[in-house]
C-alpha atoms as a printed R data frame, in Angstrom:
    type eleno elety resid chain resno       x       y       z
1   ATOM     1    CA   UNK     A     1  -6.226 -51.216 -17.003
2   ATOM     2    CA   UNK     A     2  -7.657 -48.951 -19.830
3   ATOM     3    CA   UNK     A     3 -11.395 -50.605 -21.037
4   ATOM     4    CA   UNK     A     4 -10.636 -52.477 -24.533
5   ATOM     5    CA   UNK     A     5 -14.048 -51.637 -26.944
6   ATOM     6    CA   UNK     A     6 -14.663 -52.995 -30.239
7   ATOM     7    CA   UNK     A     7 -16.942 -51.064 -32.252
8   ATOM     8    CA   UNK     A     8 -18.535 -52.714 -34.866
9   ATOM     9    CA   UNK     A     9 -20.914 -52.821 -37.854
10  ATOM    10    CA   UNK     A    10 -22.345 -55.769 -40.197
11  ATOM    11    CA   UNK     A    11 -23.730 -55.653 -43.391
12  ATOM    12    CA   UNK     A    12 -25.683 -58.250 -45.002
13  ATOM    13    CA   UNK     A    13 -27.751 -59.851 -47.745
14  ATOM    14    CA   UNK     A    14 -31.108 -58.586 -46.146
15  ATOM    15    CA   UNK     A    15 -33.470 -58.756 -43.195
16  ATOM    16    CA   UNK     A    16 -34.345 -60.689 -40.870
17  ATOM    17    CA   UNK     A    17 -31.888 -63.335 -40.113
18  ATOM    18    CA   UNK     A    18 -35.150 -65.612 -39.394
19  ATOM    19    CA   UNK     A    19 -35.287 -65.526 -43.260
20  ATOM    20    CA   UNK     A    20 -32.104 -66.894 -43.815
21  ATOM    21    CA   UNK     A    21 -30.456 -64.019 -44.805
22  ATOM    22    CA   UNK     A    22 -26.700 -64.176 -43.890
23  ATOM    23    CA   UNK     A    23 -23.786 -61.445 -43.512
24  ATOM    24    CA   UNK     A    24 -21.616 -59.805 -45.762
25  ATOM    25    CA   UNK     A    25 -19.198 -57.404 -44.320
26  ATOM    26    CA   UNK     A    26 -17.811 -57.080 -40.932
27  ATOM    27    CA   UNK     A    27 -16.084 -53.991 -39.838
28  ATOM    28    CA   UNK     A    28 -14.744 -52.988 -36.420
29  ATOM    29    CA   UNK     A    29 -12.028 -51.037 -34.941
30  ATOM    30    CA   UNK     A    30 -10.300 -50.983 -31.412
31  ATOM    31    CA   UNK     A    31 -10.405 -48.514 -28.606
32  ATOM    32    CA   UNK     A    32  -8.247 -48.400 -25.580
33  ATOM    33    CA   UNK     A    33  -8.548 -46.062 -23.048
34  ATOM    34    CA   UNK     A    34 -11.199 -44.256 -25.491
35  ATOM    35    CA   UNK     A    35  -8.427 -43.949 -27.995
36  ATOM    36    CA   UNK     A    36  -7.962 -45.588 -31.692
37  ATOM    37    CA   UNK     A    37  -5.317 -48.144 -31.293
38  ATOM    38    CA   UNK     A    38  -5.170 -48.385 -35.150
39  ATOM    39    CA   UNK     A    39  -5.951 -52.199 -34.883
40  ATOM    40    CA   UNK     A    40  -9.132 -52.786 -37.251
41  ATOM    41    CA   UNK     A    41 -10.681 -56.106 -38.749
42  ATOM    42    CA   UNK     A    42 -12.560 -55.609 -42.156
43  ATOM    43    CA   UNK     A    43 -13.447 -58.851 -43.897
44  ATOM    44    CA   UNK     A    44 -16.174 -59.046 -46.974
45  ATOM    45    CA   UNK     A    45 -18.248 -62.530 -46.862
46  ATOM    46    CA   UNK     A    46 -19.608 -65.051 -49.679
47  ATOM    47    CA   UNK     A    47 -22.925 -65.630 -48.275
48  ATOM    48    CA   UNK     A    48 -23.681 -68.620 -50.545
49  ATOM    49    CA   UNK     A    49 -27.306 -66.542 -51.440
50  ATOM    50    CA   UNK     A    50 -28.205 -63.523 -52.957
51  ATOM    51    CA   UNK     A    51 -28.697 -60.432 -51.324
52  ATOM    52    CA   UNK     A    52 -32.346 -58.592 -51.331
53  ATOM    53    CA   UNK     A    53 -32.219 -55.575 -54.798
54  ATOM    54    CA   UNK     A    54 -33.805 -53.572 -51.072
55  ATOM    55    CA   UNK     A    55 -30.283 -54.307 -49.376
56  ATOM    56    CA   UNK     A    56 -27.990 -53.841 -52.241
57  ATOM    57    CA   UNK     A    57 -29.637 -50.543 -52.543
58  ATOM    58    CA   UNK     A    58 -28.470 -49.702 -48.640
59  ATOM    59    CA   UNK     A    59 -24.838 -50.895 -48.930
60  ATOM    60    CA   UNK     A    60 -24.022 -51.045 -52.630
61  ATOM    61    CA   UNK     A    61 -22.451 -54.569 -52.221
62  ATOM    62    CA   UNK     A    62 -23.456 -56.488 -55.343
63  ATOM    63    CA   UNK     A    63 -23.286 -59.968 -55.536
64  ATOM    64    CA   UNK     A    64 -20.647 -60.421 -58.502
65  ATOM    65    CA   UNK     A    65 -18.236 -58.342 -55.967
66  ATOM    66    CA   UNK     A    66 -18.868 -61.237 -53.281
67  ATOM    67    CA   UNK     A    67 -17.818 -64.073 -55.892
68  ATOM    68    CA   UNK     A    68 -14.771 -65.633 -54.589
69  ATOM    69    CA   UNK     A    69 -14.871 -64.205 -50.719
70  ATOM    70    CA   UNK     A    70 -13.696 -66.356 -48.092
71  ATOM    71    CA   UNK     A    71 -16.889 -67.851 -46.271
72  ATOM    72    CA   UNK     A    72 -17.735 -66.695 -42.292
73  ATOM    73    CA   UNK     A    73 -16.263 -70.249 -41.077
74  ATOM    74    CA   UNK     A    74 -12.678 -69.187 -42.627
75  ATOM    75    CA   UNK     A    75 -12.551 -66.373 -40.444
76  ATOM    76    CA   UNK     A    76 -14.410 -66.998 -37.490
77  ATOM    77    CA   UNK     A    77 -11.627 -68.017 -35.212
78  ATOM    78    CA   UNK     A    78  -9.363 -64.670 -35.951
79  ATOM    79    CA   UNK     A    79 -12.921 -62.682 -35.843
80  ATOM    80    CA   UNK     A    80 -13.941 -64.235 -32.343
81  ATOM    81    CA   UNK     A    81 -10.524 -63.480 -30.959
82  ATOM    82    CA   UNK     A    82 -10.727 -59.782 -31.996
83  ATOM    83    CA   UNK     A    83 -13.937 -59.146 -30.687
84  ATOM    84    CA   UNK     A    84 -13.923 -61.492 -27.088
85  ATOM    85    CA   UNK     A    85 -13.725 -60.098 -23.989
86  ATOM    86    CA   UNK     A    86 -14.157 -56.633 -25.642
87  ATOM    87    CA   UNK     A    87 -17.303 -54.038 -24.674
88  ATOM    88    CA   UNK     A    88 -18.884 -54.440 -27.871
89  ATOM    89    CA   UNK     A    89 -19.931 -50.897 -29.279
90  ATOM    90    CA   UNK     A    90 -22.720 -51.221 -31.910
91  ATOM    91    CA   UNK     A    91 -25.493 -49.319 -33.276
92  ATOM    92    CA   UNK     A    92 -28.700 -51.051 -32.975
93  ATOM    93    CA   UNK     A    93 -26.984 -54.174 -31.493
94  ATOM    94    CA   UNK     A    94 -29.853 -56.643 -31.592
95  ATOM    95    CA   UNK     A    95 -29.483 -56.888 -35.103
96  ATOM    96    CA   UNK     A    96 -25.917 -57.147 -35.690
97  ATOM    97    CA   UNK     A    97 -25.631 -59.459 -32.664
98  ATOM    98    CA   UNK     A    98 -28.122 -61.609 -33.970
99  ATOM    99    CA   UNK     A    99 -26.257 -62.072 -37.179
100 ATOM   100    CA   UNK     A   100 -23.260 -62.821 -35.620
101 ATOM   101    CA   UNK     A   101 -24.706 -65.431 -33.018
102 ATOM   102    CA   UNK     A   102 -26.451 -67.175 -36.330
103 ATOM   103    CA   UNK     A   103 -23.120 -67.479 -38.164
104 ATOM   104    CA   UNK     A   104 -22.001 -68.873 -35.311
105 ATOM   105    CA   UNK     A   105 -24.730 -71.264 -34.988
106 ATOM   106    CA   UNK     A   106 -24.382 -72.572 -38.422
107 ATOM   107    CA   UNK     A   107 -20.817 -73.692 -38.077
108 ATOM   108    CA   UNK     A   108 -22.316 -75.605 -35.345
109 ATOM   109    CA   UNK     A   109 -20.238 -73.728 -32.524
110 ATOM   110    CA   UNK     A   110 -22.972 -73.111 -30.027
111 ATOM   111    CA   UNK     A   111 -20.158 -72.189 -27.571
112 ATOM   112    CA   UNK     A   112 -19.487 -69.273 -29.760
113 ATOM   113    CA   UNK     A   113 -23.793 -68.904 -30.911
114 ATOM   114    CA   UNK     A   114 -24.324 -65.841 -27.961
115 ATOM   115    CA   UNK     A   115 -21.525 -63.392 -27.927
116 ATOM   116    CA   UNK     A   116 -22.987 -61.918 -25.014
117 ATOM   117    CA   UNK     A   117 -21.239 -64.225 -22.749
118 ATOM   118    CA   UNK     A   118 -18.040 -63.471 -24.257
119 ATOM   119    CA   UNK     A   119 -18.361 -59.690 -24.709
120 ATOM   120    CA   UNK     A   120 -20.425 -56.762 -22.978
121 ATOM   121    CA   UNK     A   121 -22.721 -55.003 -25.502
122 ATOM   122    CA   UNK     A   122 -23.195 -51.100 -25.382
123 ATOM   123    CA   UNK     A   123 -26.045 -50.203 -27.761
124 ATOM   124    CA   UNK     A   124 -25.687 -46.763 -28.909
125 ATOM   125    CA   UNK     A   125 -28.826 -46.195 -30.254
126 ATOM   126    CA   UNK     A   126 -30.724 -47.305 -26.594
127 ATOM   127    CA   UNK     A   127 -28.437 -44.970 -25.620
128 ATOM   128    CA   UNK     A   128 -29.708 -42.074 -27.894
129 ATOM   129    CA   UNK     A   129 -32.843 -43.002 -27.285
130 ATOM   130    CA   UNK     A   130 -32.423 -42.077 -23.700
131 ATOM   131    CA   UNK     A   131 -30.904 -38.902 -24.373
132 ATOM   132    CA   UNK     A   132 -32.795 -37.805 -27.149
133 ATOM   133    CA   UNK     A   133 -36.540 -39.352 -26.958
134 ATOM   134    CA   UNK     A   134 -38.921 -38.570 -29.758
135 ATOM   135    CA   UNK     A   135 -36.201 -37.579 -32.314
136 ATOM   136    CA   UNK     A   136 -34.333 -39.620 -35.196
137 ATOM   137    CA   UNK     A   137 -31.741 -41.199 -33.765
138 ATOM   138    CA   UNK     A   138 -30.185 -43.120 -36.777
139 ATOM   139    CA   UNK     A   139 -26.041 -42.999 -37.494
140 ATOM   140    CA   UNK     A   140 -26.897 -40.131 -40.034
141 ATOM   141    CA   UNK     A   141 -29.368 -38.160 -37.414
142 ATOM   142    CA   UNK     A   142 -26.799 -38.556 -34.556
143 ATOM   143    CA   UNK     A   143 -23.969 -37.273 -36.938
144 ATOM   144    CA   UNK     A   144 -25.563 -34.626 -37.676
145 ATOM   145    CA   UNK     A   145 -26.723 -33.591 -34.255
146 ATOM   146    CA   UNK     A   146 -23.259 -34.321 -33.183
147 ATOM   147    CA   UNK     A   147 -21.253 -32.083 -36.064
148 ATOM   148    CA   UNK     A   148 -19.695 -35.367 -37.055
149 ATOM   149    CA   UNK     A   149 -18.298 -35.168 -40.476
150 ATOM   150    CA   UNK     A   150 -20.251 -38.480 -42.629
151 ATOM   151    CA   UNK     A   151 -19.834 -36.664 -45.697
152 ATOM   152    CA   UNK     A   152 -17.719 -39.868 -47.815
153 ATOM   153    CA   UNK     A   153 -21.101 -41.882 -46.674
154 ATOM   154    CA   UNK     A   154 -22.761 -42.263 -49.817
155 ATOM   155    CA   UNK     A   155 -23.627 -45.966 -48.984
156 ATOM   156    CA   UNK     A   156 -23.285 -47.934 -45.604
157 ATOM   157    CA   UNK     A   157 -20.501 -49.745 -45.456
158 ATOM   158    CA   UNK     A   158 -19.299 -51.846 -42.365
159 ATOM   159    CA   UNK     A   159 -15.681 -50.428 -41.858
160 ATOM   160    CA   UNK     A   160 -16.705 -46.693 -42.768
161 ATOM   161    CA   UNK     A   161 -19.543 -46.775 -40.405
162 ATOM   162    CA   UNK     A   162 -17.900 -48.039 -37.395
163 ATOM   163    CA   UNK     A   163 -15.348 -45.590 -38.197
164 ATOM   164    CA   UNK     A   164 -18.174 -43.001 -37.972
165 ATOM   165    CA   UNK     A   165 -19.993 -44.294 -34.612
166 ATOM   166    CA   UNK     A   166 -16.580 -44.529 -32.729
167 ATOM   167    CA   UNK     A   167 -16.604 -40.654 -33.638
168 ATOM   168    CA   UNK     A   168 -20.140 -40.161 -32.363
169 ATOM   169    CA   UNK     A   169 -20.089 -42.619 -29.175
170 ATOM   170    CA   UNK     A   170 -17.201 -40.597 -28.371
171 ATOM   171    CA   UNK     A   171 -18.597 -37.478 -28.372
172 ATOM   172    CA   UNK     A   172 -21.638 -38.392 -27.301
173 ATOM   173    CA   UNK     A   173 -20.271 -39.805 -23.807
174 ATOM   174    CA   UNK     A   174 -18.040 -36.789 -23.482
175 ATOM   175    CA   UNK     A   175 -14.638 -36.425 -22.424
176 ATOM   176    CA   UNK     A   176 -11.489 -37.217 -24.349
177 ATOM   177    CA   UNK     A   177 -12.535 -37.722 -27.647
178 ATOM   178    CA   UNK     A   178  -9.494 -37.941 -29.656
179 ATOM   179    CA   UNK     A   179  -9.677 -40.113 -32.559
180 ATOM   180    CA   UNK     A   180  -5.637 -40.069 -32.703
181 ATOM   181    CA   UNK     A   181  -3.327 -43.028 -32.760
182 ATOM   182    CA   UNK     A   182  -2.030 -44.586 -29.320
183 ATOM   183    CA   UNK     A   183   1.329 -44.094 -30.744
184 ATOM   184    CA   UNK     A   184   4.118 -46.992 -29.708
185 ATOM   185    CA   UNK     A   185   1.391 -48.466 -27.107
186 ATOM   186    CA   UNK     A   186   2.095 -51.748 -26.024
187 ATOM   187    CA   UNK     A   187   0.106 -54.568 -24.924
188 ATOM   188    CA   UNK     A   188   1.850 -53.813 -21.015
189 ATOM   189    CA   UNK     A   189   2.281 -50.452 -19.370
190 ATOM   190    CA   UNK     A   190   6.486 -50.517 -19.500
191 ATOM   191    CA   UNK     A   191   8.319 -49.368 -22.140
192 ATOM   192    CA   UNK     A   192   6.747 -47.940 -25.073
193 ATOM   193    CA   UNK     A   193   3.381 -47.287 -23.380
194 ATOM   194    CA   UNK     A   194   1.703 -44.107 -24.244
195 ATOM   195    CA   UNK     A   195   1.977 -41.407 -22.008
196 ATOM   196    CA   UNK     A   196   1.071 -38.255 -24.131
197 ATOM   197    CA   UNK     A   197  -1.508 -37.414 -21.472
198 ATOM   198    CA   UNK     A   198   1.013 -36.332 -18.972
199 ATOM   199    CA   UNK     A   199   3.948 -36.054 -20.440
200 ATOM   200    CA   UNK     A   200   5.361 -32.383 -20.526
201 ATOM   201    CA   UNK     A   201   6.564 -31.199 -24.196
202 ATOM   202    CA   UNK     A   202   8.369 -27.870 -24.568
203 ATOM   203    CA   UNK     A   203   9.120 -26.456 -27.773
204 ATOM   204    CA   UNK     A   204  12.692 -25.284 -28.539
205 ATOM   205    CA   UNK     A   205  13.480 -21.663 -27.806
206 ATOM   206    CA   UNK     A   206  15.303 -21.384 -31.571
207 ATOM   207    CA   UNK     A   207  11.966 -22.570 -33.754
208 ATOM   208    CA   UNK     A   208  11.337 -21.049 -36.539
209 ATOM   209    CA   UNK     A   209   7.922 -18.955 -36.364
210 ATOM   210    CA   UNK     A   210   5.020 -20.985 -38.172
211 ATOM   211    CA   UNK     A   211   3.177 -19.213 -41.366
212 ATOM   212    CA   UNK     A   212  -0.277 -17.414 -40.386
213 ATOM   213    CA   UNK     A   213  -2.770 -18.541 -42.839
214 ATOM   214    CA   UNK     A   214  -5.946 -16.540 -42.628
215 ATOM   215    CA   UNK     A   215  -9.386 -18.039 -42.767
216 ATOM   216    CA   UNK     A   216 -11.507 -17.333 -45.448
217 ATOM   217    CA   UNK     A   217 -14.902 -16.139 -45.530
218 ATOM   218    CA   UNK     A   218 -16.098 -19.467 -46.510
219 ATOM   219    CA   UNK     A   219 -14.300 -21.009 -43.717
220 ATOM   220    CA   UNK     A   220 -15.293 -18.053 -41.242
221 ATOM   221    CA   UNK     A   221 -19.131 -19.069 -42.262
222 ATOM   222    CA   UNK     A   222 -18.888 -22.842 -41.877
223 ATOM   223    CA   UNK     A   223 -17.008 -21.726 -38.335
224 ATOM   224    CA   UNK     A   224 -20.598 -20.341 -37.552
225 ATOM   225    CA   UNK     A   225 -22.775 -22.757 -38.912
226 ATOM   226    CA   UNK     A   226 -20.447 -25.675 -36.563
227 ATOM   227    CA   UNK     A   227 -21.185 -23.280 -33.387
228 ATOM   228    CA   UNK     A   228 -24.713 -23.130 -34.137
229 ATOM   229    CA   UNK     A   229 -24.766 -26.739 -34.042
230 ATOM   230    CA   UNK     A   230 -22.638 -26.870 -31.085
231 ATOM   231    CA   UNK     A   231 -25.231 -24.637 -29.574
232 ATOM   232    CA   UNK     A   232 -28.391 -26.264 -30.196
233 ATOM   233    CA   UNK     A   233 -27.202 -29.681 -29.258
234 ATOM   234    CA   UNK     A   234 -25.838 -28.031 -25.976
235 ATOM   235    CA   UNK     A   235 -28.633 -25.414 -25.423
236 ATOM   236    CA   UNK     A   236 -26.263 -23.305 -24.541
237 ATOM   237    CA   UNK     A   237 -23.463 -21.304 -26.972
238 ATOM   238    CA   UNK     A   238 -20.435 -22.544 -27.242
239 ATOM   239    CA   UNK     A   239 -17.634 -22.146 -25.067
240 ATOM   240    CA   UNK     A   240 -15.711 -20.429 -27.783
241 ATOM   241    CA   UNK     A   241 -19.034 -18.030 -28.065
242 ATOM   242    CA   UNK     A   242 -18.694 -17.726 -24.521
243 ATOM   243    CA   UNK     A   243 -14.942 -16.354 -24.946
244 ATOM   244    CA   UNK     A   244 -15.524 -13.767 -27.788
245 ATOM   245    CA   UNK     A   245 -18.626 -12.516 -25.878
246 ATOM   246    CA   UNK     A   246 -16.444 -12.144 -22.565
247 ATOM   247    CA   UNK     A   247 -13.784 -10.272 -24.437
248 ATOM   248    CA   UNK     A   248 -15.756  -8.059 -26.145
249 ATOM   249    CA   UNK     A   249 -17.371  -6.672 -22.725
250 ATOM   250    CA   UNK     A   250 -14.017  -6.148 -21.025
């Protein structure tokens, strides 16, 4: 059976949680089989306190936009079943996981107050850590080193960023890193499963041929800059480098 990840991101009125300070906005999406399933839960949160003018700052959340939001005990029973039994996949999990076992707490369901023995926590930045020691290692840093595209990331935001670190984690661990759709999965492996990874697709002998559409030299340039990247965070050029190099010595 495919591994079933959750990554996810919190945002909240401040730091630390020792100071009361309480969360705002969950975001997390699904993998399966290191694929996007599509399923996602996104919630804002009235924190019954202000956040820090230093917090607002980060995620742009104000507190008149939080007037009215359903409290973390409304949806702590559909946000524990999303998330348990999952490999939770969060950036600097200490923090987000300590949020989320004081929310817990609060309600006064200590069952629930340490996710860790409902869920397996990968930490992504102990992980870049490892492979990077010595250099910046923050979502924006690893983006960046990664060629992953944060450019709508004006401000954090919970759903947008664990959008973003699925992307990196992905590449980061190598291997299939599609961010498509598991299109018509099921929960079972019968009918309606997902077998695009073997399945053999010819195209009809009467297609029409598809338009050519030329780079530009813009494009051609940012086609460069990405290889450089590729390059440095490989040390070695990249495989399509590789090719033209190969065919041009033939």
């Amino acid at each position: 059976m495919a591994t079933r990840s959750v990554v996810l991101d919190t945002e909240t009125t401040g730091m630390p949680v020792t100071d009361g300070h309480r969360i705002i906005e969950i975001g997390c999406v699904e993998l399966i089989g290191r694929r996007l399933t599509g399923r996602h839960f996104h919630v804002y949160l009235q924190p019954d306190r202000e956040s820090d003018e230093g917090a607002i700052g980060v995620h742009g959340i104000t507190n008149e936009f939080l007037v009215g939001k359903p409290r973390f005990a409304e949806v702590a029973d559909e946000f524990f079943e999303f998330i348990n039994g999952a490999q939770l996949i969060i950036h600097n999990a200490a923090f987000d996981v300590g949020f989320i076992n004081n929310e817990f707490a609060l309600m006064g369901q200590h069952d629930r107050a340490d996710i860790t023995q409902h869920c397996t926590i990968l930490d992504t930045l102990m992980m870049a850590r490892e492979r990077h020691p010595g250099q910046r290692n923050s979502l924006d840093a690893l983006c960046k080193r990664y060629g992953v595209d944060n450019s709508g990331r004006e401000l954090h935001g919970a759903l947008l960023d664990s959008e973003i670190l699925a992307d990196v984690y992905l590449t980061m661990t190598g291997g299939q890193t599609s961010l498509s759709l598991a299109g018509n999965a099921t929960d079972g492996a019968g009918e309606g499963a997902d077998n695009s990874a073997t399945e053999i697709r010819r195209l009809p002998a009467d297609r029409k041929p598809g338009r050519i559409i030329r780079a530009t030299e813009a494009e051609l340039a940012e086609h460069q800059v990405r290889l450089e990247i590729i390059a440095k965070s490989a040390g070695a050029p990249a495989l399509w480098t590789q090719l033209l190099e190969a065919e041009s010595q033939a």
